[in-house]
Biotite code that builds the C-alpha atoms (Angstrom):
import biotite.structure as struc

atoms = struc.array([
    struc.Atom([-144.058, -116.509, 8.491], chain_id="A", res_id=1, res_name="UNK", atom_name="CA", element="C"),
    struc.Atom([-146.838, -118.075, 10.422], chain_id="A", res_id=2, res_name="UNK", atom_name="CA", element="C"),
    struc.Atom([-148.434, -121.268, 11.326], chain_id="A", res_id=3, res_name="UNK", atom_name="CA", element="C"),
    struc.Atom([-150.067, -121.165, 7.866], chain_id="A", res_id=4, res_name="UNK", atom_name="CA", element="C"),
    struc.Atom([-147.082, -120.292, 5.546], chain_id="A", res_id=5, res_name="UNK", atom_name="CA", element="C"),
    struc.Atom([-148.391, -116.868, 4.906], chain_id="A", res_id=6, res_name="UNK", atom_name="CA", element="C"),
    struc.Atom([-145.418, -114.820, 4.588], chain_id="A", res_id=7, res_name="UNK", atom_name="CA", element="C"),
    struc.Atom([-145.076, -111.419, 7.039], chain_id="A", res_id=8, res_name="UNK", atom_name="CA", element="C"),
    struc.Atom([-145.686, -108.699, 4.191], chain_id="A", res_id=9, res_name="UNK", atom_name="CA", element="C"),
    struc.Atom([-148.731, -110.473, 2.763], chain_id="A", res_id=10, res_name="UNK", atom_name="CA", element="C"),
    struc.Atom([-149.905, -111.013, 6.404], chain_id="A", res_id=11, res_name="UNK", atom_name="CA", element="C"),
    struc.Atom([-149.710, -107.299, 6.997], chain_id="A", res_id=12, res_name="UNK", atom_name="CA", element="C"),
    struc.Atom([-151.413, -106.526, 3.453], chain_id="A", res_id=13, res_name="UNK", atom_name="CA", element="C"),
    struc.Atom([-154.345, -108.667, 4.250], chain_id="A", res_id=14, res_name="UNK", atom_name="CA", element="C"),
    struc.Atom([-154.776, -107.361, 7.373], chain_id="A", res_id=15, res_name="UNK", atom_name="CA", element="C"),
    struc.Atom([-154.667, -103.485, 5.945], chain_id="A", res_id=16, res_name="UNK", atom_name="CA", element="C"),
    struc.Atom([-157.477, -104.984, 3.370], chain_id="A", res_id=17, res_name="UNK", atom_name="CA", element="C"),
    struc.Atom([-159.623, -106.941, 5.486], chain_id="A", res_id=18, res_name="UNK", atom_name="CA", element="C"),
    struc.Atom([-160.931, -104.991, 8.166], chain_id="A", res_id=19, res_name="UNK", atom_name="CA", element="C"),
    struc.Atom([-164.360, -106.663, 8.372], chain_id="A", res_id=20, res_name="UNK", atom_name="CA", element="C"),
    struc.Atom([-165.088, -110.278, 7.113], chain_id="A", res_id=21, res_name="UNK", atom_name="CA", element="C"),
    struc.Atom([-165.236, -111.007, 3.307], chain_id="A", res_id=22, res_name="UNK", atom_name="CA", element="C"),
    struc.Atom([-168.150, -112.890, 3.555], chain_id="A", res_id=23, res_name="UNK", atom_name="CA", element="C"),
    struc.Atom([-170.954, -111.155, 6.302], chain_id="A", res_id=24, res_name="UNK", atom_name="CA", element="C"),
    struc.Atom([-169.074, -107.666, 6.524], chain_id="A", res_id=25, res_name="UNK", atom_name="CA", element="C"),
    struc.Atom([-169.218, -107.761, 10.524], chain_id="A", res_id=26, res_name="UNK", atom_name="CA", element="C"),
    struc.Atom([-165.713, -105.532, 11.892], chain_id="A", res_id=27, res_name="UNK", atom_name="CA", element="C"),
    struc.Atom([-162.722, -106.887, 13.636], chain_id="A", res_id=28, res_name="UNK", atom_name="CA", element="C"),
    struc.Atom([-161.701, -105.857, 16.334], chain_id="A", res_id=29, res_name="UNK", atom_name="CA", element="C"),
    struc.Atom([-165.257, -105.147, 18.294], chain_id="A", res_id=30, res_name="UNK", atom_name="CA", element="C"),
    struc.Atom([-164.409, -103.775, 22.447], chain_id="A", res_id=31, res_name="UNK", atom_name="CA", element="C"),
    struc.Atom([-165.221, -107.222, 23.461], chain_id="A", res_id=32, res_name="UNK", atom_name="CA", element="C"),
    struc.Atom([-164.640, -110.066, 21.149], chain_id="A", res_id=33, res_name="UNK", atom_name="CA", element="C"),
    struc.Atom([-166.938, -112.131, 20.704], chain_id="A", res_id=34, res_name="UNK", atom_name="CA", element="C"),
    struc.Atom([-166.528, -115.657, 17.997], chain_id="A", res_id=35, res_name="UNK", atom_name="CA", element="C"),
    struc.Atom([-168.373, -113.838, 15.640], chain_id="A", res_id=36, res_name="UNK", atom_name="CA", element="C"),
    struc.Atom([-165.821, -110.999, 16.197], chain_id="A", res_id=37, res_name="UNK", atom_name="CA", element="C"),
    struc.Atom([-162.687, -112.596, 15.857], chain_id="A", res_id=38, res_name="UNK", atom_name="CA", element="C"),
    struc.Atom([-160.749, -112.649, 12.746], chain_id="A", res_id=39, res_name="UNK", atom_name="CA", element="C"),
    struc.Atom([-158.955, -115.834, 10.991], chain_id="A", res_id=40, res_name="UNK", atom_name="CA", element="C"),
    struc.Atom([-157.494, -116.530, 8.050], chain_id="A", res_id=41, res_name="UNK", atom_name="CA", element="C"),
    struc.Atom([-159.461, -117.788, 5.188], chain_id="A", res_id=42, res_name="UNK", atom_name="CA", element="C"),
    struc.Atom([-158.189, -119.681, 1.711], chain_id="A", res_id=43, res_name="UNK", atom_name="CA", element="C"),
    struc.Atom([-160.999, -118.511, -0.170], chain_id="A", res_id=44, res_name="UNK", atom_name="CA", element="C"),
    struc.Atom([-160.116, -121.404, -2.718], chain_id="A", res_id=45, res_name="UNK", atom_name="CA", element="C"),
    struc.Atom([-159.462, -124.305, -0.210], chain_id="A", res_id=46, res_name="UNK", atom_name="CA", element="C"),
    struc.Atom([-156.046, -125.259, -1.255], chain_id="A", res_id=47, res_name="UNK", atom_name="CA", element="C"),
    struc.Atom([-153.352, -124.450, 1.080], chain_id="A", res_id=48, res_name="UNK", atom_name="CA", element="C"),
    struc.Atom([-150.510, -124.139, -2.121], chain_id="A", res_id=49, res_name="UNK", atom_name="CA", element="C"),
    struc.Atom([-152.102, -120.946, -3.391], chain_id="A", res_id=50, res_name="UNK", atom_name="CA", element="C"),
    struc.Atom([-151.091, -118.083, -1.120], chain_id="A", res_id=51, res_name="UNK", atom_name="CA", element="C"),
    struc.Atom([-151.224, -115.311, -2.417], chain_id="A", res_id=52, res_name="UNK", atom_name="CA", element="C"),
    struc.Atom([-153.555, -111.480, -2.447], chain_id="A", res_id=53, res_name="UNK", atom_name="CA", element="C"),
    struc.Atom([-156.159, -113.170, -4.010], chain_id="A", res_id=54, res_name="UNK", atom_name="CA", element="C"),
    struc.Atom([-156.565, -116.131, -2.305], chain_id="A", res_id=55, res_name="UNK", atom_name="CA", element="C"),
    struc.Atom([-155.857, -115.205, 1.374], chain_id="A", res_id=56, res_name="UNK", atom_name="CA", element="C"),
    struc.Atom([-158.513, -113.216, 3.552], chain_id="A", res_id=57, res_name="UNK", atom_name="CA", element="C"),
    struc.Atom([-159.546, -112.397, 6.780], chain_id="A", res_id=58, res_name="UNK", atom_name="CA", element="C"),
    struc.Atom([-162.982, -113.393, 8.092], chain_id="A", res_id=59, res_name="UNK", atom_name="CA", element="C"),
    struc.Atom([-164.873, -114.171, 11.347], chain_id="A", res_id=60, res_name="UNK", atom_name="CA", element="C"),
    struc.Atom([-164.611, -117.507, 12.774], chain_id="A", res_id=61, res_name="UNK", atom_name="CA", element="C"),
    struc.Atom([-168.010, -118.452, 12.495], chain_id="A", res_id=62, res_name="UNK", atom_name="CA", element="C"),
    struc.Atom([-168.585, -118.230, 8.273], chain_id="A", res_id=63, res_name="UNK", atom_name="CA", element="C"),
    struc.Atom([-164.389, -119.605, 8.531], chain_id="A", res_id=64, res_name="UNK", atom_name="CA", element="C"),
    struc.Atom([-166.159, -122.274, 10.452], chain_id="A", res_id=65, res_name="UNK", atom_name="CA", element="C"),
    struc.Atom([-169.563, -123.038, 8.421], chain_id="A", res_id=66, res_name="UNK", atom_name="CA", element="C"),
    struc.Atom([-167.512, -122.611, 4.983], chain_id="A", res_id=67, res_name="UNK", atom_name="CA", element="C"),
    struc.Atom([-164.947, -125.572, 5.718], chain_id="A", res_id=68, res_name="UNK", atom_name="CA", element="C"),
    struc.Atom([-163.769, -127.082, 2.728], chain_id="A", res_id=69, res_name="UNK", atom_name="CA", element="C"),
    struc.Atom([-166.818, -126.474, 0.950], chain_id="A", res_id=70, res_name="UNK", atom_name="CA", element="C"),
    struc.Atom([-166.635, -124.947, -2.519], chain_id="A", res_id=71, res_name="UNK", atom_name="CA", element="C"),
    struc.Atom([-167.344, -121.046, -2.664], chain_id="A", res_id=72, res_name="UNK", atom_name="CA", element="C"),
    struc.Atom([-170.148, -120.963, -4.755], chain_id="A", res_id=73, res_name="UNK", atom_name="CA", element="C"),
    struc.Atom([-171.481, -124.531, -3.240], chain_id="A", res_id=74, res_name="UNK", atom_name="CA", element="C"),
    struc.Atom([-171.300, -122.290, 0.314], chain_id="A", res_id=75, res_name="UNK", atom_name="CA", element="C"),
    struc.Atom([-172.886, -119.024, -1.072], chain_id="A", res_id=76, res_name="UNK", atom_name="CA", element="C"),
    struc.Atom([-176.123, -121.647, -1.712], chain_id="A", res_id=77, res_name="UNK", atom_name="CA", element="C"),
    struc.Atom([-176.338, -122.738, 1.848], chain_id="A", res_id=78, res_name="UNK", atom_name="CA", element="C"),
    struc.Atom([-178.569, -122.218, 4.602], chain_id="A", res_id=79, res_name="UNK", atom_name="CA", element="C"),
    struc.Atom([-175.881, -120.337, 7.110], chain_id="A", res_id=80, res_name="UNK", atom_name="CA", element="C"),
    struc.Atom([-175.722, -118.013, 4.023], chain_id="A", res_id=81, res_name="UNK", atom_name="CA", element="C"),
    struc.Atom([-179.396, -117.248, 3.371], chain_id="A", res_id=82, res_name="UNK", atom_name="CA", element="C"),
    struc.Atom([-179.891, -116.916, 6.999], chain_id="A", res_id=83, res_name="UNK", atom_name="CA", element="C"),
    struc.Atom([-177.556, -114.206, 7.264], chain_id="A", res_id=84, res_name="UNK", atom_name="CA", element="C"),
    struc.Atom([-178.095, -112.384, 3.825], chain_id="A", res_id=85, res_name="UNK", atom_name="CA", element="C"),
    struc.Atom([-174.577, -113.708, 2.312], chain_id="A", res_id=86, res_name="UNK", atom_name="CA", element="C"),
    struc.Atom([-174.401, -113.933, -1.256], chain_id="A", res_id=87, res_name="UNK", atom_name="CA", element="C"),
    struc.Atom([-172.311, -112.962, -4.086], chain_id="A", res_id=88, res_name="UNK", atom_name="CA", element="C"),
    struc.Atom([-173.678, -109.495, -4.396], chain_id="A", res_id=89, res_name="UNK", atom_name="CA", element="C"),
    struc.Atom([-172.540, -108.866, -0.895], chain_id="A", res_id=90, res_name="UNK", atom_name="CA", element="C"),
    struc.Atom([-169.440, -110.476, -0.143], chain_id="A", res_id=91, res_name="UNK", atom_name="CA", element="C"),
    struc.Atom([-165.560, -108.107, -0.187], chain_id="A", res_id=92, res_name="UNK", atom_name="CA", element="C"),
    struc.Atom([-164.061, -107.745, -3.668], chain_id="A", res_id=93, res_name="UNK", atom_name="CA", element="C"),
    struc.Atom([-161.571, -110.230, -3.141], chain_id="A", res_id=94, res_name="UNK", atom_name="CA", element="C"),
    struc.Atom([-164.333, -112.878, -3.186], chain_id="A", res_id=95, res_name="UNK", atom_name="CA", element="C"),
    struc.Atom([-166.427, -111.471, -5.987], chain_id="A", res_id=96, res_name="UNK", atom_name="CA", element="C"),
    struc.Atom([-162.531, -111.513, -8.056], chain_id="A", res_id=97, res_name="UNK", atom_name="CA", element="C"),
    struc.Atom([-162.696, -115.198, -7.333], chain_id="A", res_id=98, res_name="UNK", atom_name="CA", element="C"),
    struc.Atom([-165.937, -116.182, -7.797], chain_id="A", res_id=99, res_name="UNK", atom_name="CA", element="C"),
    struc.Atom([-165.597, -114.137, -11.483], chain_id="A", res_id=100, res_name="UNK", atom_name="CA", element="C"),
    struc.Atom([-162.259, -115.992, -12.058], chain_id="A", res_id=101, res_name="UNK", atom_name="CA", element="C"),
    struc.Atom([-164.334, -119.414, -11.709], chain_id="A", res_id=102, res_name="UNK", atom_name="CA", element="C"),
    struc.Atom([-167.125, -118.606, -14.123], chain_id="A", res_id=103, res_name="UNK", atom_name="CA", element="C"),
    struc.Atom([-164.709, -117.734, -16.558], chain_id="A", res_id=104, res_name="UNK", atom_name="CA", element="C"),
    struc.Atom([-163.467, -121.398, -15.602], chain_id="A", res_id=105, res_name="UNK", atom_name="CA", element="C"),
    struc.Atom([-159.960, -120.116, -14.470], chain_id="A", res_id=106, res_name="UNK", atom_name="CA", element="C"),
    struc.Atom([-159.840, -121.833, -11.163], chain_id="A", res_id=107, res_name="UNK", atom_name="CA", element="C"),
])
């Protein structure tokens, strides 16, 4: 388990999923990494209790760092987002699951 209570085999099925970040789509893992390049782990609803498949992603640290605690959708609407084309109509399928789940007002 690491520093984030994500236990080993979800760790390793996240990272088999998430090649590229959920939200802009750029790939780990680049010859030289750069911030944009480097993966982190992502709660894509920020609470820390729910770790599970579809909660738990992999995406660069700079949308890790611009999303914050800020609510999914309330993120999706910012300026970081437009700037970079980011929206729900481009984001992994783990998001879009989750940002279906809340507007069926299951989150």
């Amino acid at each position: 388990m690491n520093n984030w209570n994500i236990p080993d085999w979800l760790e390793r099925e996240v990272k088999d999923r998430d090649n590229i970040c959920v939200y802009c789509r750029i790939e780990f893992g680049a010859s030289k990494e750069t911030r944009k390049s480097k993966a982190t782990w992502e709660h894509i609803v920020n609470n820390a209790k729910i770790i599970n498949q579809k909660n738990i992603a992999r995406c660069c640290a700079s949308c890790n760092s611009s999303k914050g605690n800020k609510n999914l959708s309330d993120w999706l609407e910012s300026d970081y987002c437009k700037k970079r084309g980011i929206n729900k109509d481009t984001v992994a399928e783990v998001v879009k699951k989750v940002l279906r789940t809340a507007e069926e007002g299951k989150i």
